[in-house]
mmCIF file of the N, C-alpha and C atoms, coordinates in Angstrom:
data_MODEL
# 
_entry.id   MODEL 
# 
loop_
_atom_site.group_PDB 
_atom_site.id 
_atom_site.type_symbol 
_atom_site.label_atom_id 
_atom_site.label_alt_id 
_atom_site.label_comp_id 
_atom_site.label_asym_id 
_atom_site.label_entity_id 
_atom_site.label_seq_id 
_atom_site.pdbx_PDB_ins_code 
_atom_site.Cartn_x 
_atom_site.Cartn_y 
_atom_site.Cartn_z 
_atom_site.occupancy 
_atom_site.B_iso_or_equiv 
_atom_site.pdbx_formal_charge 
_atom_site.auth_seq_id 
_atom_site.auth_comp_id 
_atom_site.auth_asym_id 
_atom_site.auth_atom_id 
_atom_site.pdbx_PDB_model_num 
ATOM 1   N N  . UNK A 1 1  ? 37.315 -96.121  -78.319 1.00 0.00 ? 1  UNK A N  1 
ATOM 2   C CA . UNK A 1 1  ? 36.353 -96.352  -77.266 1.00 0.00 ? 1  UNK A CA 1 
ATOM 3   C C  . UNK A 1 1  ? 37.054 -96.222  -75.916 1.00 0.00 ? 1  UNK A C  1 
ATOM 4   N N  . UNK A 1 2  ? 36.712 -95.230  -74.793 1.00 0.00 ? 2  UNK A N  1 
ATOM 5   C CA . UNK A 1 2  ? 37.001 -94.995  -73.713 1.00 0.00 ? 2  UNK A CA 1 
ATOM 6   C C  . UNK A 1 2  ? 36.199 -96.500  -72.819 1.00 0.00 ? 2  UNK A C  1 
ATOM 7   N N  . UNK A 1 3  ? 37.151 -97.394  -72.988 1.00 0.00 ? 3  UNK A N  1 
ATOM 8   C CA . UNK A 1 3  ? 36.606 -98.741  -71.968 1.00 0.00 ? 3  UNK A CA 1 
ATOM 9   C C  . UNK A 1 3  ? 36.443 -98.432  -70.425 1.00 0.00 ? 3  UNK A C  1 
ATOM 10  N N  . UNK A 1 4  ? 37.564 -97.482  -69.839 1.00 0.00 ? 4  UNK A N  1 
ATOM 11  C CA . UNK A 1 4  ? 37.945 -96.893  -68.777 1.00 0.00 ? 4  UNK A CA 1 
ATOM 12  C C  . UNK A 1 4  ? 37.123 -95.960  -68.256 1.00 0.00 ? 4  UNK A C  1 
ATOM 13  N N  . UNK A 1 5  ? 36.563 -95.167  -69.407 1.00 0.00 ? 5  UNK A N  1 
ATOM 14  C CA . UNK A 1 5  ? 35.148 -93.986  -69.160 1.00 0.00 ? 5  UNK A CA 1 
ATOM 15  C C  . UNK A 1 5  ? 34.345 -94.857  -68.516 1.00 0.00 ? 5  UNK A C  1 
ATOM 16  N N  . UNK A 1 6  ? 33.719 -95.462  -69.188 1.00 0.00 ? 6  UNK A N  1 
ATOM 17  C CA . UNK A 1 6  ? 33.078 -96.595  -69.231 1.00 0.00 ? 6  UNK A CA 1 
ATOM 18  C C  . UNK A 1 6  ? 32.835 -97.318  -68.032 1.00 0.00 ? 6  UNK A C  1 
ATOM 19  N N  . UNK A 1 7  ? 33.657 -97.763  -67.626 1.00 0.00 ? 7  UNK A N  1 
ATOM 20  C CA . UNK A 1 7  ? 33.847 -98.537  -65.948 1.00 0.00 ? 7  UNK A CA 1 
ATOM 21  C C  . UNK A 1 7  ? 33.644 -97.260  -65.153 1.00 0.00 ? 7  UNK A C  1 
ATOM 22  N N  . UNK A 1 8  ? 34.333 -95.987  -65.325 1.00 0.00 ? 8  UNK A N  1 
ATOM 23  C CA . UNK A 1 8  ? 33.988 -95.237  -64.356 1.00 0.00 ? 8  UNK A CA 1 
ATOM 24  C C  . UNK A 1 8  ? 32.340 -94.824  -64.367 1.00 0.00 ? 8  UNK A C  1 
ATOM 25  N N  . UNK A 1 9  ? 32.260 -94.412  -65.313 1.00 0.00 ? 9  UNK A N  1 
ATOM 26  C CA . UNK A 1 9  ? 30.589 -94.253  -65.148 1.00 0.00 ? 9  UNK A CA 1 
ATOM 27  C C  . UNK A 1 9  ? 29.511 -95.339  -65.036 1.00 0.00 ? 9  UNK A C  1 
ATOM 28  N N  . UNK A 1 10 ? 29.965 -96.613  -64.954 1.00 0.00 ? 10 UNK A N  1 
ATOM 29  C CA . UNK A 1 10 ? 29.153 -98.378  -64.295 1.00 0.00 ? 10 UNK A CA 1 
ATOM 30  C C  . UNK A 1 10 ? 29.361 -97.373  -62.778 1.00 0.00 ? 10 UNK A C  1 
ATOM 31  N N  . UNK A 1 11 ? 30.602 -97.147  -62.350 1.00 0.00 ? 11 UNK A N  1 
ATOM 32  C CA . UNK A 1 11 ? 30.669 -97.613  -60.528 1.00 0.00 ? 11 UNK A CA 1 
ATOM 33  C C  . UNK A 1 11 ? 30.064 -96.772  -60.151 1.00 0.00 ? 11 UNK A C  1 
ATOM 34  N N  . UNK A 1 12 ? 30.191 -95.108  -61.077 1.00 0.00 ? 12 UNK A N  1 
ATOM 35  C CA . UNK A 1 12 ? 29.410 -94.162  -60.045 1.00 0.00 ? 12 UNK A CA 1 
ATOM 36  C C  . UNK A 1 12 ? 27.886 -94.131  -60.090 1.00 0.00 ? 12 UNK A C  1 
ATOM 37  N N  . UNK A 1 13 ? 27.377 -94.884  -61.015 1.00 0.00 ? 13 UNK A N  1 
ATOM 38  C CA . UNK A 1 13 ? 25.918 -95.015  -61.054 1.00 0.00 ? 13 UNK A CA 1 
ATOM 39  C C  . UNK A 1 13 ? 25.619 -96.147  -59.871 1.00 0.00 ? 13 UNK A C  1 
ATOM 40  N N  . UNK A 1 14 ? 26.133 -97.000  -59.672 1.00 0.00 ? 14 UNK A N  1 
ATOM 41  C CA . UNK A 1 14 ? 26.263 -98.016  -58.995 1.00 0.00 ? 14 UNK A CA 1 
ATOM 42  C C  . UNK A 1 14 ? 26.095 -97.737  -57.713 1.00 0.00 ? 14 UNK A C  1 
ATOM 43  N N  . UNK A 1 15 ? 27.430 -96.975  -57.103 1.00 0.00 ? 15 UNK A N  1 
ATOM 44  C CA . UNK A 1 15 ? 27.562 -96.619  -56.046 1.00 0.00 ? 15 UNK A CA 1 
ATOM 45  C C  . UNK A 1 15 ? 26.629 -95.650  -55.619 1.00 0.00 ? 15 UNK A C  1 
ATOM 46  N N  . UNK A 1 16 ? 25.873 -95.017  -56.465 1.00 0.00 ? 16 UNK A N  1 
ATOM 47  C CA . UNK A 1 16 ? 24.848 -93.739  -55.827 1.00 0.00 ? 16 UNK A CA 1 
ATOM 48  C C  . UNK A 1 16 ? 23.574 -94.298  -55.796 1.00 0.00 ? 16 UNK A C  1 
ATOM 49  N N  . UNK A 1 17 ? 23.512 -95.443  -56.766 1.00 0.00 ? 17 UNK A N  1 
ATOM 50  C CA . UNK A 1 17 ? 21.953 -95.774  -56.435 1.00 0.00 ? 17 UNK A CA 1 
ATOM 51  C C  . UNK A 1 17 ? 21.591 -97.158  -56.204 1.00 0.00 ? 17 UNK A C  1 
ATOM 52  N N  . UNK A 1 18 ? 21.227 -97.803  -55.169 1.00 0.00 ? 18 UNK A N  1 
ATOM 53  C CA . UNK A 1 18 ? 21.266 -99.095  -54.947 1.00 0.00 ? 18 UNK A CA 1 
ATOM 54  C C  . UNK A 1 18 ? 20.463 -99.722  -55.575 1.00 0.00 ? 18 UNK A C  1 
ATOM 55  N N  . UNK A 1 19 ? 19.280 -99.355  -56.082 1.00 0.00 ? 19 UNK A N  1 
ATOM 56  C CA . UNK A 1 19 ? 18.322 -99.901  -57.017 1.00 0.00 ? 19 UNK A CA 1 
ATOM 57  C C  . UNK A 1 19 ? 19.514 -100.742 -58.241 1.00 0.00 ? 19 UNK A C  1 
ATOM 58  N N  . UNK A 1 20 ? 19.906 -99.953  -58.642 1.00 0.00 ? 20 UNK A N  1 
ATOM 59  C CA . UNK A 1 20 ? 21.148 -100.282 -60.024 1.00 0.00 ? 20 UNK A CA 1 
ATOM 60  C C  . UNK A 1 20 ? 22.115 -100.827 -59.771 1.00 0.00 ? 20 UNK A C  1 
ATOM 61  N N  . UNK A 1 21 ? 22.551 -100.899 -58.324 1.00 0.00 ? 21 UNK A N  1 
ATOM 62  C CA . UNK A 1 21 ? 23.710 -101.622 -57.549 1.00 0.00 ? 21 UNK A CA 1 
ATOM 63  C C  . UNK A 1 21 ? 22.783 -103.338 -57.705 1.00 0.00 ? 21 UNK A C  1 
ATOM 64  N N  . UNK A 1 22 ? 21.888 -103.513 -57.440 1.00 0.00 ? 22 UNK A N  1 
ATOM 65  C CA . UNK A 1 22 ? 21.141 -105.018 -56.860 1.00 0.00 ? 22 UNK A CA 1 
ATOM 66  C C  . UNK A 1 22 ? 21.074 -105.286 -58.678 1.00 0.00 ? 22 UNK A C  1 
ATOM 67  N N  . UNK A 1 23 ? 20.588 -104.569 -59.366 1.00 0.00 ? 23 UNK A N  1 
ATOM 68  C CA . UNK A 1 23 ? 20.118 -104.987 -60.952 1.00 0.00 ? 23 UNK A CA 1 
ATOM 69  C C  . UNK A 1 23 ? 21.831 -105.459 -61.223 1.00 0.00 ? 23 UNK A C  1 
ATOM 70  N N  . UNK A 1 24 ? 22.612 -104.419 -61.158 1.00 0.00 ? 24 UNK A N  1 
ATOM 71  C CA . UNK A 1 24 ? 24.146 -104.833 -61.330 1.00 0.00 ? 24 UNK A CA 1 
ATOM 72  C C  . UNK A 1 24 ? 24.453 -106.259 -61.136 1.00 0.00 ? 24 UNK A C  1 
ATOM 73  N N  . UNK A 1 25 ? 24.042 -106.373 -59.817 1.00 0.00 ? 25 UNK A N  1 
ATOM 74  C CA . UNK A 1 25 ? 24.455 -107.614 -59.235 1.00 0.00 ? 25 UNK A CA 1 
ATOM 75  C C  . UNK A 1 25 ? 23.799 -108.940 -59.781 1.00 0.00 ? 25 UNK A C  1 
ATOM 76  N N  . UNK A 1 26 ? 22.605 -108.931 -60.307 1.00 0.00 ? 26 UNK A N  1 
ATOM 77  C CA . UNK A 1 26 ? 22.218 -109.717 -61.156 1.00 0.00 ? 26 UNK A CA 1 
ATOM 78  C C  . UNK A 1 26 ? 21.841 -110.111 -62.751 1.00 0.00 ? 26 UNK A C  1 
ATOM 79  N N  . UNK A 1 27 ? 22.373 -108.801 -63.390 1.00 0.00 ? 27 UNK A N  1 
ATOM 80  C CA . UNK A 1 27 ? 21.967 -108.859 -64.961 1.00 0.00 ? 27 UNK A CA 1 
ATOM 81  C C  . UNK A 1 27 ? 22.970 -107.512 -65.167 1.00 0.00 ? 27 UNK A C  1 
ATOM 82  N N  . UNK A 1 28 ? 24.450 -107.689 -65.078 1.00 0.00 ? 28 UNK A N  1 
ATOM 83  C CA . UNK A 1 28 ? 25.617 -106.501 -65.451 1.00 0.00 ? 28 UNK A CA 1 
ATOM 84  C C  . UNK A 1 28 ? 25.590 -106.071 -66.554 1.00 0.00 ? 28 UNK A C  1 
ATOM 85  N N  . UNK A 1 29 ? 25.185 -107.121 -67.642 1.00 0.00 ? 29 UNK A N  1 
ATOM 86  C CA . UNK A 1 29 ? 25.199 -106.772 -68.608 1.00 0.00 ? 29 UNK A CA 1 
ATOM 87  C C  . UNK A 1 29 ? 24.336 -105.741 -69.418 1.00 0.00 ? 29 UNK A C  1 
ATOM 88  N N  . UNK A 1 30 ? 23.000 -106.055 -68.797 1.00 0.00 ? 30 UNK A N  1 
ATOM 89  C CA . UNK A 1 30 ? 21.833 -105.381 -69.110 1.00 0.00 ? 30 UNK A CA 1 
ATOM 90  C C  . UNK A 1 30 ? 22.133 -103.852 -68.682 1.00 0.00 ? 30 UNK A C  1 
ATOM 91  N N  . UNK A 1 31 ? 22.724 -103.734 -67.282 1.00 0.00 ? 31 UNK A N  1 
ATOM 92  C CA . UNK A 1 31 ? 22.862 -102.339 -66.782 1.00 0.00 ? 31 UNK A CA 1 
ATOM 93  C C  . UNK A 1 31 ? 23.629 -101.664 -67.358 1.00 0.00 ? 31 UNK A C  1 
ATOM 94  N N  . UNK A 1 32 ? 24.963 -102.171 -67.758 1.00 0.00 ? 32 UNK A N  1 
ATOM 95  C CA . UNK A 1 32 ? 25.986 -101.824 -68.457 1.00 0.00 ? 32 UNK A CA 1 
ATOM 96  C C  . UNK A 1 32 ? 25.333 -101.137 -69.877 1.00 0.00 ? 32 UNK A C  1 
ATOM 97  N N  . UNK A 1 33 ? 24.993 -101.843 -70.896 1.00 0.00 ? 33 UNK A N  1 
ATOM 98  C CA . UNK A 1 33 ? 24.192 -101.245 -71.862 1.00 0.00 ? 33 UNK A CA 1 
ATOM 99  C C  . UNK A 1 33 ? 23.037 -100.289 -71.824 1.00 0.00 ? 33 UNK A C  1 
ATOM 100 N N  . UNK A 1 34 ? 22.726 -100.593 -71.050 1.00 0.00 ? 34 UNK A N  1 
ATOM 101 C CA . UNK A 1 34 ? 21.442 -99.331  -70.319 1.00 0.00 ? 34 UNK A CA 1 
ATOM 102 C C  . UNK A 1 34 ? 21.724 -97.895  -69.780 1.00 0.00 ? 34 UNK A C  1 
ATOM 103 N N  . UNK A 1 35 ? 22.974 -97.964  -68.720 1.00 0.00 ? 35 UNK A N  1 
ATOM 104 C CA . UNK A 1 35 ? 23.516 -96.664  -68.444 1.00 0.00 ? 35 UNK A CA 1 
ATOM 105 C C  . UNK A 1 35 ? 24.160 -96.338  -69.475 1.00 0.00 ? 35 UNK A C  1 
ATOM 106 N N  . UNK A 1 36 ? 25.070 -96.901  -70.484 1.00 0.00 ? 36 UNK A N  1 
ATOM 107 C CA . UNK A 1 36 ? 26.486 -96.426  -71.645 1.00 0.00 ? 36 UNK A CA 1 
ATOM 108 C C  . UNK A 1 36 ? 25.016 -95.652  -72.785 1.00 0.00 ? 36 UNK A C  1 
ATOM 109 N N  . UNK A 1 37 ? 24.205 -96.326  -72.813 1.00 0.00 ? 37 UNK A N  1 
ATOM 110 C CA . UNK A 1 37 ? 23.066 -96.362  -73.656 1.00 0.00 ? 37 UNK A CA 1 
ATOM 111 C C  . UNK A 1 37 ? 23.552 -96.669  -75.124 1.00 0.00 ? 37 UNK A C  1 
ATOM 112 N N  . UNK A 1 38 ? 24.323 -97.533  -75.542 1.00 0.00 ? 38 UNK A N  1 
ATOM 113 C CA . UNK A 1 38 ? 24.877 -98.574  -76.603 1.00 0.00 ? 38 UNK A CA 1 
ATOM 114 C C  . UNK A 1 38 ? 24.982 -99.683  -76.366 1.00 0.00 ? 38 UNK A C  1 
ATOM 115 N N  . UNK A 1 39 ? 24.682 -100.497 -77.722 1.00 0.00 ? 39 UNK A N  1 
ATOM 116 C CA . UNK A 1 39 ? 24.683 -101.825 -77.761 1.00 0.00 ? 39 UNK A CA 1 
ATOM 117 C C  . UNK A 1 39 ? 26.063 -102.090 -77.981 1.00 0.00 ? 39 UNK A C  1 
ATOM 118 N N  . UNK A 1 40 ? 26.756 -102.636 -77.274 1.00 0.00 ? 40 UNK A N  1 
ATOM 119 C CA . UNK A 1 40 ? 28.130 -103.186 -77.544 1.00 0.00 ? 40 UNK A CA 1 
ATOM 120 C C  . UNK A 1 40 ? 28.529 -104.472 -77.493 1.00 0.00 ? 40 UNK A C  1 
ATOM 121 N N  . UNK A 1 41 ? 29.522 -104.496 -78.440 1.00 0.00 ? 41 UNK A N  1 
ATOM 122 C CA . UNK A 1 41 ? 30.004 -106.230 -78.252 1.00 0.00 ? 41 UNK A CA 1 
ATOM 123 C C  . UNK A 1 41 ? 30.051 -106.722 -76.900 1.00 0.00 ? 41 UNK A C  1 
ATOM 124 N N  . UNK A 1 42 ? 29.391 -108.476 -77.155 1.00 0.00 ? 42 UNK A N  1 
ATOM 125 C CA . UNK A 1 42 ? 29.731 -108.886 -76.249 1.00 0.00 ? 42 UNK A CA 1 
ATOM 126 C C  . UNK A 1 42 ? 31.007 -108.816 -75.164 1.00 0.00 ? 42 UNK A C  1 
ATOM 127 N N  . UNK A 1 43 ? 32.155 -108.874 -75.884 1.00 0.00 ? 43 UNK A N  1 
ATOM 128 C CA . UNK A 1 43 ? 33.488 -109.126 -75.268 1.00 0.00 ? 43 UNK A CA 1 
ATOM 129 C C  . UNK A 1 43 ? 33.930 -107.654 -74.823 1.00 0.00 ? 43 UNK A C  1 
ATOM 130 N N  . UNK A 1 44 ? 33.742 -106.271 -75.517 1.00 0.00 ? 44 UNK A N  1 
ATOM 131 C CA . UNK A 1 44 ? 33.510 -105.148 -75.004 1.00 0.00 ? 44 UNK A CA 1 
ATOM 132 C C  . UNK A 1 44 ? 32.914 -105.195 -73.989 1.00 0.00 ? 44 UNK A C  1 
ATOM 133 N N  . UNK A 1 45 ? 31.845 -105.431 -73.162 1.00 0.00 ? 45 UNK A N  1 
ATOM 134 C CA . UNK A 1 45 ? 30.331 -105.562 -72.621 1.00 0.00 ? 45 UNK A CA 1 
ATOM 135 C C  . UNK A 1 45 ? 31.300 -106.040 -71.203 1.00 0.00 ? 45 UNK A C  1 
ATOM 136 N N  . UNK A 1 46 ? 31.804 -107.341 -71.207 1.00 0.00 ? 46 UNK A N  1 
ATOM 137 C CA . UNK A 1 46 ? 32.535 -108.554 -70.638 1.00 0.00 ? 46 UNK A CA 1 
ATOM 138 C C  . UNK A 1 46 ? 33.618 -107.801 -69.733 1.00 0.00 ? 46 UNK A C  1 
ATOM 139 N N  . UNK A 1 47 ? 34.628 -106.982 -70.831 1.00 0.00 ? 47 UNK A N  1 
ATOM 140 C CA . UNK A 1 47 ? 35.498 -105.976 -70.585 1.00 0.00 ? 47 UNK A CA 1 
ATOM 141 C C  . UNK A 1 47 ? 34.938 -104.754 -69.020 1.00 0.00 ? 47 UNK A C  1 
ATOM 142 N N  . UNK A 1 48 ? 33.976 -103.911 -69.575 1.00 0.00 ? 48 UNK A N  1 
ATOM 143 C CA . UNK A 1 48 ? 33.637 -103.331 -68.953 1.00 0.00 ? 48 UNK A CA 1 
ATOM 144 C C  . UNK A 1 48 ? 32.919 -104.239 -66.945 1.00 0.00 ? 48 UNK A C  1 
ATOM 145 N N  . UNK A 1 49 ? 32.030 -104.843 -67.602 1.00 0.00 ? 49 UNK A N  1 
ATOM 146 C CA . UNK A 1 49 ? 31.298 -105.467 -66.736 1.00 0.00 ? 49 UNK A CA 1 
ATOM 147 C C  . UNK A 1 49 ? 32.800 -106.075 -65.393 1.00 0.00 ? 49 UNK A C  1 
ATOM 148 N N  . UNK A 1 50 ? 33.768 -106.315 -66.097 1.00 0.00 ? 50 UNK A N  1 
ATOM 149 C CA . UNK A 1 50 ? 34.615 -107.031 -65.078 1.00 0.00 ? 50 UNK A CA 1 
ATOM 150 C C  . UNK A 1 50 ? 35.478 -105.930 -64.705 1.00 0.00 ? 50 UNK A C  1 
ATOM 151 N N  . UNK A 1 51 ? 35.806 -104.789 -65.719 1.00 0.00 ? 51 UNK A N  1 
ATOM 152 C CA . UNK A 1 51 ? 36.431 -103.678 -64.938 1.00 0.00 ? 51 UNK A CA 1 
ATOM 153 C C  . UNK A 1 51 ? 35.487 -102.858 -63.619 1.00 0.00 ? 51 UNK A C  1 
ATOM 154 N N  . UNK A 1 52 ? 34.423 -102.694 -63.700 1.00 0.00 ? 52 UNK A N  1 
ATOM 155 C CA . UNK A 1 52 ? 33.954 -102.210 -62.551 1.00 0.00 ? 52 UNK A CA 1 
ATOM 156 C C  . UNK A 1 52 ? 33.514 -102.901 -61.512 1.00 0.00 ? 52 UNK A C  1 
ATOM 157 N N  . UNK A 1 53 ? 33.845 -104.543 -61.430 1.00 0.00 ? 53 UNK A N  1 
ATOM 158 C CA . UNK A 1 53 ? 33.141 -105.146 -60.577 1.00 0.00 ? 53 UNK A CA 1 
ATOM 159 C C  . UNK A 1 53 ? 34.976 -104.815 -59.576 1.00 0.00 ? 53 UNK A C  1 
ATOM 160 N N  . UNK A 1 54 ? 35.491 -104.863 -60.445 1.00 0.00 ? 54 UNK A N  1 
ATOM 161 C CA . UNK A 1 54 ? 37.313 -104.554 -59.394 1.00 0.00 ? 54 UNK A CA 1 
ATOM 162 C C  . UNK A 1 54 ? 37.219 -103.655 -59.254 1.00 0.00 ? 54 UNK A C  1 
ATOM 163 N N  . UNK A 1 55 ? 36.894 -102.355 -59.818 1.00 0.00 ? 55 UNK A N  1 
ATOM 164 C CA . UNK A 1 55 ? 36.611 -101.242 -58.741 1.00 0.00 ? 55 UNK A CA 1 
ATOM 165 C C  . UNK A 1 55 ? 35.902 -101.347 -57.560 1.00 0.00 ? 55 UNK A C  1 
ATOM 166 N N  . UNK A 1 56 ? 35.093 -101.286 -57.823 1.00 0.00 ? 56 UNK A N  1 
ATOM 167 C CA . UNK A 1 56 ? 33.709 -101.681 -56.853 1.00 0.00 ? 56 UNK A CA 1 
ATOM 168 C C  . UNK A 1 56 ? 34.562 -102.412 -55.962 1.00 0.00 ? 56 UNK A C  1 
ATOM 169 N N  . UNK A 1 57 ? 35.071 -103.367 -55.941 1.00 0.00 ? 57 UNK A N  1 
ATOM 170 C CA . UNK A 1 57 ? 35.583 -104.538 -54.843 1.00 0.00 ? 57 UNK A CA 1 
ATOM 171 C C  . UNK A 1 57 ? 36.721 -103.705 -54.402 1.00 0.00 ? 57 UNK A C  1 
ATOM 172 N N  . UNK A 1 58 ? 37.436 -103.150 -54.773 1.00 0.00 ? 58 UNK A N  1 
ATOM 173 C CA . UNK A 1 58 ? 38.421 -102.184 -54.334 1.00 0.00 ? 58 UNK A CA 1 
ATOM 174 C C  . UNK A 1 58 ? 38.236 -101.102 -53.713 1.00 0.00 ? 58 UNK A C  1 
ATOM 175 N N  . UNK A 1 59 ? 36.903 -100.900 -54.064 1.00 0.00 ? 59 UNK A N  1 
ATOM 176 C CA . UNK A 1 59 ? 36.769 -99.388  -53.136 1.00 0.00 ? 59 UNK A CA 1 
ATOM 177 C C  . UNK A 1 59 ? 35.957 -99.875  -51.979 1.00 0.00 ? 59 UNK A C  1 
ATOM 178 N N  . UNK A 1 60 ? 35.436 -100.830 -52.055 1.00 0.00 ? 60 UNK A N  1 
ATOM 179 C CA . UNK A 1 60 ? 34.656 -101.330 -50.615 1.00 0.00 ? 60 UNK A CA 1 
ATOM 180 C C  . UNK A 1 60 ? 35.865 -101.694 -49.804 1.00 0.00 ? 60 UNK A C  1 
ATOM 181 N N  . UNK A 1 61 ? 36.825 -102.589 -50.395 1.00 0.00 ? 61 UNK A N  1 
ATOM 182 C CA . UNK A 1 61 ? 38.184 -102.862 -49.289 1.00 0.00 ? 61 UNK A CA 1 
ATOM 183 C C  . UNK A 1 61 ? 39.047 -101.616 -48.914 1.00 0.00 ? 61 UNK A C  1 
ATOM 184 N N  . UNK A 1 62 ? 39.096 -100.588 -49.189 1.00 0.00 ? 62 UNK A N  1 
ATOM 185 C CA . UNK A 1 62 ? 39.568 -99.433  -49.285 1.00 0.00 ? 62 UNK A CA 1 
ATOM 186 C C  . UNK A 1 62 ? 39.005 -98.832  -48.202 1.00 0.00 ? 62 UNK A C  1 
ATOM 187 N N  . UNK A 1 63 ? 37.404 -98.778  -48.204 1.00 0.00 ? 63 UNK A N  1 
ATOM 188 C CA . UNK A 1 63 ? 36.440 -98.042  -46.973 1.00 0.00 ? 63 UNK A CA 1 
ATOM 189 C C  . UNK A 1 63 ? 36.844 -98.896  -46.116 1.00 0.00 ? 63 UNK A C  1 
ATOM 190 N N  . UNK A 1 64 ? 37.076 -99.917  -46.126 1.00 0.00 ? 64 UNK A N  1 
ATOM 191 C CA . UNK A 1 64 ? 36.797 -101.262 -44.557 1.00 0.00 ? 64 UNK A CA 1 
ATOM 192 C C  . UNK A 1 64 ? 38.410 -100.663 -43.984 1.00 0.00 ? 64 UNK A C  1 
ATOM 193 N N  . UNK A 1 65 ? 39.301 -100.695 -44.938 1.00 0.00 ? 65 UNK A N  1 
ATOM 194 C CA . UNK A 1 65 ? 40.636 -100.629 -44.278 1.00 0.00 ? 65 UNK A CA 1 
ATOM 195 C C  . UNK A 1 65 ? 40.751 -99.434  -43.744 1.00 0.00 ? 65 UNK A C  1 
ATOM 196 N N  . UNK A 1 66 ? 40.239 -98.231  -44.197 1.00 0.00 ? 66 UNK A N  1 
ATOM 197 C CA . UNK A 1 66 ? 39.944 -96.964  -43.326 1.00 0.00 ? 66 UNK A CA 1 
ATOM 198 C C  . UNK A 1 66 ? 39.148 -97.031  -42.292 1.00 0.00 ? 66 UNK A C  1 
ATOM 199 N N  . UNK A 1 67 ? 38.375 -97.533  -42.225 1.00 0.00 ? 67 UNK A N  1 
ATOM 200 C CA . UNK A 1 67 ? 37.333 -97.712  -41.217 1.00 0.00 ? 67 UNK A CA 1 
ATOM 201 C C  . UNK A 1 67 ? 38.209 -98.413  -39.701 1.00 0.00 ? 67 UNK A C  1 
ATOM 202 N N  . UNK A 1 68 ? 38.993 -99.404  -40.120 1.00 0.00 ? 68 UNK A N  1 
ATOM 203 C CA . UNK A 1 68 ? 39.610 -100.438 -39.148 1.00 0.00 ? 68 UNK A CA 1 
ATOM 204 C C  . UNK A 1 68 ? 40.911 -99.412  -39.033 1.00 0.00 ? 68 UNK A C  1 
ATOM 205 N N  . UNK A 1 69 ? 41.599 -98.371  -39.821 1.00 0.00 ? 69 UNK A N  1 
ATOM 206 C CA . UNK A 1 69 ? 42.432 -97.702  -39.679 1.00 0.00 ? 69 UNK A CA 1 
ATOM 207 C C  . UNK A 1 69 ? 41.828 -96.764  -37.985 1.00 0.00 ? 69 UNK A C  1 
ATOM 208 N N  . UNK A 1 70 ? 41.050 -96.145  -38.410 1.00 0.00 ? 70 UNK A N  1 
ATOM 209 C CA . UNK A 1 70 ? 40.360 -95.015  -37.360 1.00 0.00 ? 70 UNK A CA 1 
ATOM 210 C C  . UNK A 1 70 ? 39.642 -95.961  -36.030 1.00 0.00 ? 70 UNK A C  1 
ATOM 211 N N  . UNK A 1 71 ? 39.611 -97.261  -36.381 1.00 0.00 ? 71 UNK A N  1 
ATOM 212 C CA . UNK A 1 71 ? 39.076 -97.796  -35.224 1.00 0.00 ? 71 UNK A CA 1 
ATOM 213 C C  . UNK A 1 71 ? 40.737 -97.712  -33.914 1.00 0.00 ? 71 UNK A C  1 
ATOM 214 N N  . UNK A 1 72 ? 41.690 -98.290  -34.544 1.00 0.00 ? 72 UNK A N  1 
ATOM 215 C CA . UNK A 1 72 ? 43.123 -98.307  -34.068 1.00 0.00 ? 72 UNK A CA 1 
ATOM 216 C C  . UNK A 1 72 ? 43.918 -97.022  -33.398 1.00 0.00 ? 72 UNK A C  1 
ATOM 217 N N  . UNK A 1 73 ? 43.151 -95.519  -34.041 1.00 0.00 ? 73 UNK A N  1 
ATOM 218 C CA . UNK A 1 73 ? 43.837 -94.278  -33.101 1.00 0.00 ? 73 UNK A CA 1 
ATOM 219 C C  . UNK A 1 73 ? 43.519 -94.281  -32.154 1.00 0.00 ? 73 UNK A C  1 
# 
């Protein structure tokens, strides 16, 4: 099982559509199984759900620090 596929394809659905970004934010689990379109173990499920919430949080701190980078030239 590509766990890693997996997280990548949570963030980019995420990140492109905010409808699925807000559902994310309140029922991960549900979305998670919905986009993979498999029922997976809980602790699989858990796995994923917490690998893309650190992407996600990483790539928003990533934009801010570029952003505050280009504010500084």
């Amino acid at each position: 099982m590509d766990i890693k596929g997996h997280i990548n394809k949570i963030v980019e659905e995420v990140t492109k559509n905010p409808n699925i970004k807000e559902q994310f934010e309140k029922e991960p689990v549900k979305v998670v199984e919905k986009i993979i379109g498999i029922d997976l173990p809980d602790d699989i499920v858990m796995k994923i759900v917490d690998g893309a919430r650190a992407k996600l949080t990483i790539d928003s701190v990533s934009k801010a620090a570029d952003t505050l980078k280009g504010i500084f030239k």
